[in-house]
N, C-alpha and C positions, 0 to 999 in steps of 0.2 A: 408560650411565646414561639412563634415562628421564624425562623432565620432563614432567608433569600440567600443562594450563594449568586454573586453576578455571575451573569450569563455570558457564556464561553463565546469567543468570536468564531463568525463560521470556518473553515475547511476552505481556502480560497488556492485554487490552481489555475493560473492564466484568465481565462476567461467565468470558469465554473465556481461555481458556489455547495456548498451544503455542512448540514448541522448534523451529518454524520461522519466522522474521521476514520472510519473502516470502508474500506472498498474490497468488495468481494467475485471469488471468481466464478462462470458458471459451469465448469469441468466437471468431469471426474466423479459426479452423484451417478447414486443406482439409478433413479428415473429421472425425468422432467418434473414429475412431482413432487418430489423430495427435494427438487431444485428450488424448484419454487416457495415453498414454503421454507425453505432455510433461509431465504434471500429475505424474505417477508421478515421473519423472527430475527433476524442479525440487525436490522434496523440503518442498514446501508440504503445509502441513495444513488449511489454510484459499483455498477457490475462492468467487469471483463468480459470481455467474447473472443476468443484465440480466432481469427480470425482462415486463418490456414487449418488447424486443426479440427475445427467444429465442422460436424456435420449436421447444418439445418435440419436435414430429416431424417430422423433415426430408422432403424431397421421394422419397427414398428409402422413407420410412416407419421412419425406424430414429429411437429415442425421446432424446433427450438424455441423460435419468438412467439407461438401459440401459449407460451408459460411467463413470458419475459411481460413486464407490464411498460413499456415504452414512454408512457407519458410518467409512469411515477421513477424509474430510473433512466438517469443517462449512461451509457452505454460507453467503453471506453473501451475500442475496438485493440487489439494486442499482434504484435506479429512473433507468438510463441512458433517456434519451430523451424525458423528464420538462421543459416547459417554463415550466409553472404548480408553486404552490406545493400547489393543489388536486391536478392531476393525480399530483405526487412521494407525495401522502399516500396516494392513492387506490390506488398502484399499491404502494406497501411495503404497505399491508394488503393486500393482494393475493395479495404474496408469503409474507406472515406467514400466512396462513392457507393455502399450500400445501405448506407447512412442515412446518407442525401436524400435517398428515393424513401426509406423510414421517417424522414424529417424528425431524427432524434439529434439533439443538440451533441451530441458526440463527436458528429461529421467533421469538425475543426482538430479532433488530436487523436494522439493515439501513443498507446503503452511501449515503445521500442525492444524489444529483446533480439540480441543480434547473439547466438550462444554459438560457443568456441567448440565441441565436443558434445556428442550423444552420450557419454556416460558420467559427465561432469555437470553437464549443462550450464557449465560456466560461463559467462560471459565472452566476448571473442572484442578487447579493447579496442584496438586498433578500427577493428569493422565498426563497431559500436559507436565511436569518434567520427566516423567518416560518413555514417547513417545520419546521425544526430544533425550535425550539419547541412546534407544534403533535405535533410525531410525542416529543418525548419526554414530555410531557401524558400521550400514550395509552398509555405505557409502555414503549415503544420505546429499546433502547441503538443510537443514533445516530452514524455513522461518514460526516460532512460531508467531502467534495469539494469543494473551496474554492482559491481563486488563491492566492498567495504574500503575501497582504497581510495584515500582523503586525496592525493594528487591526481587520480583518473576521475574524482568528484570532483573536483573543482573545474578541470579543462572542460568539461561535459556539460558544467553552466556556461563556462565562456565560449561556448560554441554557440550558446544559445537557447540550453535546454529550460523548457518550465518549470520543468522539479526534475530531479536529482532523485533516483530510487535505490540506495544501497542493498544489499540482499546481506539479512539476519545471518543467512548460512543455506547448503544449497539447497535450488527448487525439490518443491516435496519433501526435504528430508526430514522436516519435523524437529533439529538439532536447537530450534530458537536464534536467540542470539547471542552467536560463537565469539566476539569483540566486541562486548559493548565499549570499547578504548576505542576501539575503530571508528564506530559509529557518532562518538563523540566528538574527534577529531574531523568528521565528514562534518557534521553538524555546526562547527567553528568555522570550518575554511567554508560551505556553502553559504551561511548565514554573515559571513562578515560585511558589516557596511548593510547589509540588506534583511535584518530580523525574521522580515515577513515571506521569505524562498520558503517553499514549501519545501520537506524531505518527508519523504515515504519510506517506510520501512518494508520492504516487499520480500518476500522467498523465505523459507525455514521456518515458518512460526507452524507448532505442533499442539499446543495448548492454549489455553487461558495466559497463564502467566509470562509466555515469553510475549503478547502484544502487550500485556501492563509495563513489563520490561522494555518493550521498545517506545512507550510512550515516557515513562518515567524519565528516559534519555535525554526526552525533547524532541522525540521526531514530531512530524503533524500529524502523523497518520499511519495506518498500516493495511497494505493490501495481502489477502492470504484468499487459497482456495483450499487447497488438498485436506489443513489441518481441520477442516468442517466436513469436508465431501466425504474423506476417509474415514472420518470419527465414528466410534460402535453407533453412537445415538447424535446425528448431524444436527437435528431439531434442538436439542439439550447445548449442545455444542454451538451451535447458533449465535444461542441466549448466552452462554458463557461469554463470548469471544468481545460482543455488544459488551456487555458490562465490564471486560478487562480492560476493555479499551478508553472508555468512559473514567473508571477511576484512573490507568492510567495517568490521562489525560488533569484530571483533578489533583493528582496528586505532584506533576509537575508544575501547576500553576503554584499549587501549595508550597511547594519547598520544601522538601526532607531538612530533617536533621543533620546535624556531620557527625561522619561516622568516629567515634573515638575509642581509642586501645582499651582505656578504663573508664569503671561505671559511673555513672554521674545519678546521685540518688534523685528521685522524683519529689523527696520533701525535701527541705533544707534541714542539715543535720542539727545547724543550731537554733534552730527555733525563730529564726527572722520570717519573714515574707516574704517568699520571690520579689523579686523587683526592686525592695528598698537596699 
């Protein structure tokens, strides 16, 4: 006999869709073709492009979007590198108008990162609040990069953000997620009254198992670059990331057990039936 598990709803952000809840970055690989094929194997429908940091053409001459497949992902342009609230604006219209001329459905949002410090790469709140609002003003569906901190989440929706991206712990560091109390607590105060907000789990994820951990929390999704591009074997690392994410995601619909101090035997001791 075969058992159908129902099928998972899609991944919905503002106006976008899809039936993958990883979004991946395209940084940081040895070549364009290691980019490419790890993009392919991770089974993401939706990639990053630093929008300030990337350089379309590498020192080689070979173009970035010559690897990117355009019509099969959408593109969700980022202002990494961004320390002003002026520069983070300056640089998503940037991106929103390279877009446009790509005719990738992208051109409507963009990833915000307003970061406080080059050796933290911590978020910069105050900037991050005052971006957020200005870029959704201009019509922008806004997808905020933000710490773990449940009151600087929640103001970040009431300005008007689409999702809400807590950071596991910091960019690149590989540390996973450092609160998951925190992320839980993000996940109440964003989701109240409103289930279906989307939260992204974005920065620190170094393995497989810290996106199963970020999905097991309840987040929607988890965006990562470094922990694939940096990996000994990104390809293998790929396919890991795809399926942690995947259970995951199954195992939150599922419902874990509670956790309890002492053990609970898996027969019954005295000889009944479960259940009766």
């Amino acid at each position: 006999m075969t058992i159908q598990l129902t099928p998972d709803a899609p991944l919905v952000i503002g106006s976008h869709r899809f039936s993958s809840r990883l979004i991946v970055g395209t940084g940081k690989y040895a070549s364009y073709e290691a980019m490419q094929h790890a993009l392919d194997i991770s089974g993401t429908e939706c990639i990053t492009v630093a929008v300030r940091r990337e350089r379309l053409i590498d020192a080689a001459g070979k173009n970035l979007l010559d690897y990117i497949d355009t019509k099969r992902y959408t593109i969700l342009p980022n202002t990494a590198g961004c320390f002003t609230a002026d520069d983070a604006i300056r640089v998503a219209r940037l991106g929103r108008e390279i877009l446009k001329q790509m005719e990738n459905p992208g051109a409507d949002w963009v990833k915000l990162e307003v970061l406080g410090d080059k050796k933290t790469l911590l978020p910069d709140p105050v900037a991050t609040l005052e971006a957020t609002g200005k870029l959704v003003a201009d019509g922008f569906q806004v997808l905020v990069y933000t710490s773990d901190d449940p009151v600087m989440a929640r103001r970040l929706k009431e300005a008007g953000a689409t999702s809400v991206m807590p950071a596991g712990s910091p960019i690149g560091s590989g540390q996973g997620v450092l609160n998951p109390n925190a992320i839980r607590i993000c996940l109440e105060y964003l989701k109240d009254g409103d289930a279906d907000y989307p939260v992204i789990v974005d920065a620190g994820v170094g393995t497989a198992s810290d996106v199963t951990i970020a999905m097991e929390l309840g987040a929607d999704g988890v965006l990562l670059n470094t922990g694939i591009a940096h990996a000994k074997d990104p390809l293998c690392m790929a396919r890991a990331m795809q399926m942690a994410c995947e259970s995951g995601r199954l195992a939150c619909l599922a419902g874990r057990i509670p956790k309890k101090l002492y053990a609970t035997a898996s027969s019954p001791l005295d000889g009944t039936i479960a259940g009766e």
